[in-house]
C-alpha positions in Angstrom: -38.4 -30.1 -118.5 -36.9 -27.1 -116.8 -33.3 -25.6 -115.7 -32.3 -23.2 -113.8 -30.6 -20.8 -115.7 -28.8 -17.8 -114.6 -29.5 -13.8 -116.5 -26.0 -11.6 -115.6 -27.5 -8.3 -114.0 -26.2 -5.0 -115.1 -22.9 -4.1 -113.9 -22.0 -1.2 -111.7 -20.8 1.9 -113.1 -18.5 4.1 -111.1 -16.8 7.4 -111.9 -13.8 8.6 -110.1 -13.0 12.4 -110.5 -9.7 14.0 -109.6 -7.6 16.7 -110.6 -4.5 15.4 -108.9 -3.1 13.7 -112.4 -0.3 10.9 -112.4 2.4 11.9 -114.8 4.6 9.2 -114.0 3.1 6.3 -112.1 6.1 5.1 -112.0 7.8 7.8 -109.2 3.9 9.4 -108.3 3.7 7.1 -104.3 3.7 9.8 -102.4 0.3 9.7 -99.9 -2.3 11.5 -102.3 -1.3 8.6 -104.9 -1.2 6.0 -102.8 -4.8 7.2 -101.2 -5.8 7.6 -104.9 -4.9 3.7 -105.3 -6.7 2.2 -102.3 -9.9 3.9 -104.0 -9.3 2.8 -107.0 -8.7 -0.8 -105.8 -11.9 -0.9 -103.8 -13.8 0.1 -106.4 -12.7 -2.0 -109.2 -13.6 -5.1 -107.5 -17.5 -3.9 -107.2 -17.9 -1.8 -110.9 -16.8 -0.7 -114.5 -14.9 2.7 -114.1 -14.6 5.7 -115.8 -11.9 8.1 -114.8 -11.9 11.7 -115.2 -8.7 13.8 -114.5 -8.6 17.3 -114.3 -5.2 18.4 -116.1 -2.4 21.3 -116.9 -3.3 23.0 -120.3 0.2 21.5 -121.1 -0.9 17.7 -121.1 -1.0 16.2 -124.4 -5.2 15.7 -124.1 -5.2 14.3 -128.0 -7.5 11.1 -128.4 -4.4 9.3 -129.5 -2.2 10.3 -125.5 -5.5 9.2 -124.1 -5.9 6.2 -125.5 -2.0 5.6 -124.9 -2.6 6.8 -121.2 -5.8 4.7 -121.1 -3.5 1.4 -121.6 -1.0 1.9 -119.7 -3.4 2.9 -116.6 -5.4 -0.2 -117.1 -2.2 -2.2 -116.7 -1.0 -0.1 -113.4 -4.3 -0.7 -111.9 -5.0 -4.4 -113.3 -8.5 -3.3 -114.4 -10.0 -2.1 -117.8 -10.7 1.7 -117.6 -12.1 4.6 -119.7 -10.3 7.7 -119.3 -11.1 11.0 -120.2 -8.7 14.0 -119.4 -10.0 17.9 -119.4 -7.7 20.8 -119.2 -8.3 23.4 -116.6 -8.2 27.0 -118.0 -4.5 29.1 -117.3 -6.0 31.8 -114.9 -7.0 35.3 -117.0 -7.0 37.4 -114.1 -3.9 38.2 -111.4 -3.2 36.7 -108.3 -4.1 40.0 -106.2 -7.7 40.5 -108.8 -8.5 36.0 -108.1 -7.6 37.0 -104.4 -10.3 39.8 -104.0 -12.7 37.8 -105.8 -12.3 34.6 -103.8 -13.1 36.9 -100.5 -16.9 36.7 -102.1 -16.6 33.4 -104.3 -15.6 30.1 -103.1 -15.1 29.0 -107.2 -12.9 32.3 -107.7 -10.3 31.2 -105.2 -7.3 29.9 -106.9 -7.4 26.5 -106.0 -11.2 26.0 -107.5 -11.4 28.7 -110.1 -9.9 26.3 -112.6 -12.0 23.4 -111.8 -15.4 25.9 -111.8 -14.4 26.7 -115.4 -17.4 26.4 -117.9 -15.2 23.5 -120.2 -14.7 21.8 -116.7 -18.2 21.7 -115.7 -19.1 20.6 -119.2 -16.6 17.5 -119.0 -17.9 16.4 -115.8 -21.5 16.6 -117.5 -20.6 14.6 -121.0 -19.5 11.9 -118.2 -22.3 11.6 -116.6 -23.7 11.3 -119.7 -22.8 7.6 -119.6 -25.1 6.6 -116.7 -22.5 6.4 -113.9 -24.5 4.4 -110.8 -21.7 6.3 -108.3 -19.2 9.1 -108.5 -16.9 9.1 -106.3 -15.0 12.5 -105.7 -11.3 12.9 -105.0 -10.5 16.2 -102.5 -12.0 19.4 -102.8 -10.8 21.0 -106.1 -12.7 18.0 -107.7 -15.7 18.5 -106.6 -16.5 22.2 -108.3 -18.2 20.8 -111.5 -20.4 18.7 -109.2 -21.9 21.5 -107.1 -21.8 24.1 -110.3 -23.7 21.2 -112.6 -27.1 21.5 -113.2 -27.7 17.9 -113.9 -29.2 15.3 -111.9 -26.1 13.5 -110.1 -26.3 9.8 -108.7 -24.9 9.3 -105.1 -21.4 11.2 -104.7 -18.9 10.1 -102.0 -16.4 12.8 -101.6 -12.9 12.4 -100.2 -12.1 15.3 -97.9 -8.8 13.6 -97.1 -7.6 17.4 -96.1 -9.8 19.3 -94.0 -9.7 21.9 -96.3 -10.1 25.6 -94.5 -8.0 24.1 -91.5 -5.4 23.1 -94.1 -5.5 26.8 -95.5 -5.2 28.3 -92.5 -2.0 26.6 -91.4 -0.4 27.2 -94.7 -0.9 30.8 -94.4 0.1 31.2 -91.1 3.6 29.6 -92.3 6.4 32.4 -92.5 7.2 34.8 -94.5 3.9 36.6 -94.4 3.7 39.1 -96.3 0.4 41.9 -97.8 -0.6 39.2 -100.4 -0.4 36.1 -97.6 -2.5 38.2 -95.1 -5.5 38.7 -98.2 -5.5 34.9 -97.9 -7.0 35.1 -94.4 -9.9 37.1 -96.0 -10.7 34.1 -97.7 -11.1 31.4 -94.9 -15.2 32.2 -94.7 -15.9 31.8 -98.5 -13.7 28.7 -98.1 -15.3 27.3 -95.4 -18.5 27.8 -96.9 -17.5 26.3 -100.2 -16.6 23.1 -98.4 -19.7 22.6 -96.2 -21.7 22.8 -99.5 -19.6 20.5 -100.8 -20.0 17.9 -98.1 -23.7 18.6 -98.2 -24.3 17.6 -101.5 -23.1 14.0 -101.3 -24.0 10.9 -99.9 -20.6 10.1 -97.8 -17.9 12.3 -97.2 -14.8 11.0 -96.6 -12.0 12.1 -93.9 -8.8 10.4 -92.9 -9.7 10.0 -89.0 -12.1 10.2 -86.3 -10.1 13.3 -84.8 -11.4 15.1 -88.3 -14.7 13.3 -88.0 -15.6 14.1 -84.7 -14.3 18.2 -86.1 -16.9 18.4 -88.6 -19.6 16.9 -86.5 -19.2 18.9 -83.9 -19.0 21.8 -85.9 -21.1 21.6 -88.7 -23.3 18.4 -87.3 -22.7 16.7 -90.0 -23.8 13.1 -89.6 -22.6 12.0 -93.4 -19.1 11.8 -92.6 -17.5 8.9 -92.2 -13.8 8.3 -91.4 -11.4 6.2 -94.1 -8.1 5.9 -92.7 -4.8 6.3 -95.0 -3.3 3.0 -95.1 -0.7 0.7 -96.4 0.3 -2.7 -97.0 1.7 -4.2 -94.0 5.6 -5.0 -94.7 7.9 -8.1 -92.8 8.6 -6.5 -89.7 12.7 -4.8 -89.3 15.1 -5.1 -86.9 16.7 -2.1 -85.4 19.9 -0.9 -87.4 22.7 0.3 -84.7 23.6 3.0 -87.0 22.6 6.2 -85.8 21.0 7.1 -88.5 17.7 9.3 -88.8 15.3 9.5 -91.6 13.0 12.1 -93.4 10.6 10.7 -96.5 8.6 12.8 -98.3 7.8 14.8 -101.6 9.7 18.4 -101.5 7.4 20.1 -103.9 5.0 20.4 -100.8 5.6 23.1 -98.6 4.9 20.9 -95.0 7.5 18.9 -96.4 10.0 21.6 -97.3 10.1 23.3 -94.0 10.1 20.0 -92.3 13.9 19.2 -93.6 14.3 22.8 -93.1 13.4 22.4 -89.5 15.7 19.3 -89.2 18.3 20.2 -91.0 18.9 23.4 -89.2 17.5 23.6 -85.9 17.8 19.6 -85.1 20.4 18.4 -86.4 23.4 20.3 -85.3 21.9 19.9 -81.6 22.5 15.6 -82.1 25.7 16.1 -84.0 27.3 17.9 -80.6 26.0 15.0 -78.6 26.8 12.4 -81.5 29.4 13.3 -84.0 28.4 10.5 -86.3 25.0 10.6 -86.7 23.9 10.6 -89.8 20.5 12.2 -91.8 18.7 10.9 -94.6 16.8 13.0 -96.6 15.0 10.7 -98.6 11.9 11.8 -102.0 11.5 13.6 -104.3 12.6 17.3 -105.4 15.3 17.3 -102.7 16.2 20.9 -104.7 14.0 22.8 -102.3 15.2 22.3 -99.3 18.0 25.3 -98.2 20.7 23.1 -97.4 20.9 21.2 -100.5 23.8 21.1 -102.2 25.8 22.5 -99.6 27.8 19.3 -98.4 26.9 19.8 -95.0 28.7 16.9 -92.8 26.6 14.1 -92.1 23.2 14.7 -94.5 22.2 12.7 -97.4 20.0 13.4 -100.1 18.5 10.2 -102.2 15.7 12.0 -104.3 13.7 9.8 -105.1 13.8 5.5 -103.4 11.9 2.8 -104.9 13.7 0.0 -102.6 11.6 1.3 -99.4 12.4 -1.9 -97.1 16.5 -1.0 -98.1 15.5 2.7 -97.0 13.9 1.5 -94.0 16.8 -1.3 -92.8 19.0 1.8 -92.9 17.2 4.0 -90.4 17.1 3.6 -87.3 14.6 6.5 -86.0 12.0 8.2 -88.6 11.5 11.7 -87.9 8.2 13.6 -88.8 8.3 17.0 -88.1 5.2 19.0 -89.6 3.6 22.1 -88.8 0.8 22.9 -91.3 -0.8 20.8 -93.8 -3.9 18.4 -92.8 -5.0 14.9 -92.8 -2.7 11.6 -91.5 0.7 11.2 -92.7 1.2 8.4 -94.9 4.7 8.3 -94.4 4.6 7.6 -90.3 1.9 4.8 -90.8 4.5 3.1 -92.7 7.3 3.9 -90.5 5.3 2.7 -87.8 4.0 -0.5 -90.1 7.8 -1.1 -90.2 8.0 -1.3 -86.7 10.5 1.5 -86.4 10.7 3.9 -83.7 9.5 7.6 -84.4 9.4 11.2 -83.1 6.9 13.7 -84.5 5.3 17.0 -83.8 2.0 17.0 -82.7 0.4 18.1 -86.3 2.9 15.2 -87.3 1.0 12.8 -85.3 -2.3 14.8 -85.6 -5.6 12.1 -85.8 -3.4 8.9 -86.1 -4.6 6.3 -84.0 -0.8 5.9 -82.1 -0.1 7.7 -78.6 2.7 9.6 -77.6 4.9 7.7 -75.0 3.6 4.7 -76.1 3.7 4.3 -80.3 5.9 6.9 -80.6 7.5 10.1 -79.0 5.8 13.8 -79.3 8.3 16.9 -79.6 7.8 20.3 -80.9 10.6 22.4 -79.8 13.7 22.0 -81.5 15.7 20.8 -78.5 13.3 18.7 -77.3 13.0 17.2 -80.8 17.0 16.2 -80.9 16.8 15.1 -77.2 14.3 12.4 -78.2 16.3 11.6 -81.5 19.6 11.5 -79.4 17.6 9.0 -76.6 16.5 6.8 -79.3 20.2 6.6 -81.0 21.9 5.7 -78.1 18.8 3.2 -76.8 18.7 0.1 -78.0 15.4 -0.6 -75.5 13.5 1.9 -76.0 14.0 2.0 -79.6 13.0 -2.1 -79.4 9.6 -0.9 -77.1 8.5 2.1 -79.3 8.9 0.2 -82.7 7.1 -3.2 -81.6 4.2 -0.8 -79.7 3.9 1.3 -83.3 4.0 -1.8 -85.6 0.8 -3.8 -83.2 -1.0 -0.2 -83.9 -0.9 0.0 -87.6 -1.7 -3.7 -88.0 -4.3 -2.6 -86.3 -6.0 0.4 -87.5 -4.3 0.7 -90.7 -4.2 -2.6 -92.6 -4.6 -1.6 -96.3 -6.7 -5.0 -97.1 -9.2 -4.1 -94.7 -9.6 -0.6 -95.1 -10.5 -1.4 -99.0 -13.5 -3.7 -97.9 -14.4 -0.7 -95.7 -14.3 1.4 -98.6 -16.4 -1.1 -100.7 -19.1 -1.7 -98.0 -19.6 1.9 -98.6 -20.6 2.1 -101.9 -22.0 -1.3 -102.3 -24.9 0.4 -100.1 -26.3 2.5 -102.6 -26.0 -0.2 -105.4 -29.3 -1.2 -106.6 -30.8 -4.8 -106.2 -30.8 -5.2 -109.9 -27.3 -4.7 -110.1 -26.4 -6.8 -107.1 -25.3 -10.4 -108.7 -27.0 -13.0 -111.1 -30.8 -13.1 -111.1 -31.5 -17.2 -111.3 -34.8 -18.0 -113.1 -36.4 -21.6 -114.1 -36.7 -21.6 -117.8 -39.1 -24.5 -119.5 
């Protein structure tokens, strides 16, 4: 007599690789975290995972804080991991001496020298060591030990969620400038270089939208680049508040961040306050410190720091404002305002590559008066508030629902799993 009986296949293996290291899960939601998560939840559903972070010399890297740190990020992300943490090297050269050198050398720059260090590159190795089927690659400073290795590397999907050089270049352009800003320019070729190799070497690259997509395409004709929106979960829709009351959410350690409350806070909002005495201005995230006007009690601004209830934050506001100039990528922040369902304005590197158009999802304003003009038309109208915040909600269902964005994710890497790794294996045993 036979049965069917069924033989378990060997599981997937993943690695995920990032330098950009949670200290506190807890208060650590800003975009690059929550991008971080929608990985992380795509792939545990397919594969075992390894994580390897890339950390300050100052983290506790002990086996006993890894182990600890191993728990507790197994229960944040509801899946069994093996962590490993590697200290990047404090830089042994000055800024003006890593500055000439990264003219020449995309791994001298000083956002990859640490992660092109020698104990770096040997981390990376000791993990592959354990036979990982996929590695998948989080932004650019990640991905040095892969291209320096000398190892054989299974498929690598690398998420470019910054375009990289085009990030650079706004971020230098940003004032002051000064002898040691204008070196930076020097820099842009190696850099650009550095990144095209990078996107070379792997199997799928990933950007945040077709607008960067179609970019390296067109430019590079890369045809390995695929595009993974940012995305959330979708909240309850909100109704529109009848306060006049704008908001700004973000994390003020990040310079796009920092000169967009600057922008607000000093160009925008005294033009609304002529027009409407009691409007009001949330500055809402963390490290509210580095903005110029904090602590100087200035009529009608709030600072929260840091807001875990987000829907409370949300009912409050009646028009989200977005004003960035540099910086790359999607913003996180206006999906969700938009997912909300709440009426925005935004600068057109704001808005840059989200799939919402201006006029209809939301308004586009660059100048300072233009900007309050829209925020002032908005806080007085009820309509067009109702219009622009149902039209913005329809588009992030649409394009960036976090639940299907994950399967799109998964699809991905499930393509390069092997058969014998693909389910049970059902044989007839006598």
């Amino acid at each position: 007599m036979s049965r069917v009986v069924a033989i378990p296949k060997k599981p997937m293996r993943a690695l995920f690789v990032s330098n950009h290291f949670p200290t506190n899960l807890a208060t650590n939601t800003q975009g690059i975290y929550q991008r971080m998560g929608m990985f992380i939840d795509a792939i545990k559903e397919i594969a075992q995972l390894d994580v390897l972070f890339f950390v300050s010399p100052d983290i506790d890297t002990s086996e006993a804080a890894i182990a600890q740190l191993e728990t507790e990020f197994s229960q944040h992300w509801a899946i069994p991991i093996k962590l490993f943490l590697c200290a990047t090297p404090a830089a042994s050269v000055s800024k003006i001496k890593q500055q000439w050198s990264g003219m020449m050398n995309f791994h001298s720059q000083t956002d990859y020298v640490g992660t092109s260090s020698l104990q770096v590159v040997q981390a990376f190795e000791a993990c592959l060591d354990r036979q990982p089927d996929v590695v998948l690659i989080h932004r650019l400073t990640s991905i040095c030990p892969a291209m320096l290795t000398k190892q054989p590397l299974p498929p690598v999907f690398f998420d470019l969620d910054d375009i990289e050089h085009i990030k650079f270049m706004r971020q230098i352009r940003q004032p002051p400038t000064r002898l040691r800003t204008l070196l930076y320019f020097l820099q842009i070729p190696a850099r650009w270089w550095g990144e095209l190799q990078a996107i070379r070497l792997t199997h799928q690259t990933f950007v945040c939208s077709e607008h960067d997509r179609r970019y390296l395409q067109n430019r590079w004709g890369l045809s390995n680049v695929i595009a993974i929106p940012n995305a959330i979960a979708i909240p309850k829709p909100q109704s529109i508040t009848s306060q006049p009351t704008l908001l700004l959410l973000g994390g003020y350690y990040y310079y796009p961040n920092i000169n967009a409350a600057n922008f607000l806070i000093e160009q925008v909002f005294p033009l609304i306050r002529q027009v409407i005495p009691q409007a009001h201005l949330i500055i809402a995230g963390t490290k509210p410190e580095t903005i110029r006007g904090y602590g100087e009690n200035i009529p009608g601004i709030e600072f929260t720091g840091f807001v875990d209830d987000l829907d409370a934050l949300y009912q409050r506001s009646r028009v989200v404002c977005c004003p960035i100039f540099s910086g790359g990528g999607t913003r996180v922040k206006m999906i969700e305002a938009a997912a909300y369902g709440k009426p925005i304005v935004a600068t057109r590197i704001g808005a840059e590559g989200l799939e919402l158009m201006n006029g209809q999802d939301f308004l586009m304003r660059d100048h300072p008066q233009e900007f309050a003009d829209a925020c002032i038309e908005l806080l007085k109208n009820d309509e067009e508030c109702d219009r622009l915040g149902a039209a913005a909600r329809v588009a992030a269902i649409q394009h960036y629902d976090r639940t299907n964005i994950v399967k799109s994710i998964q699809q991905c890497l499930g393509s390069v799993i092997p058969v014998s790794q693909q389910g049970n294996v059902y044989v007839n045993q006598s």
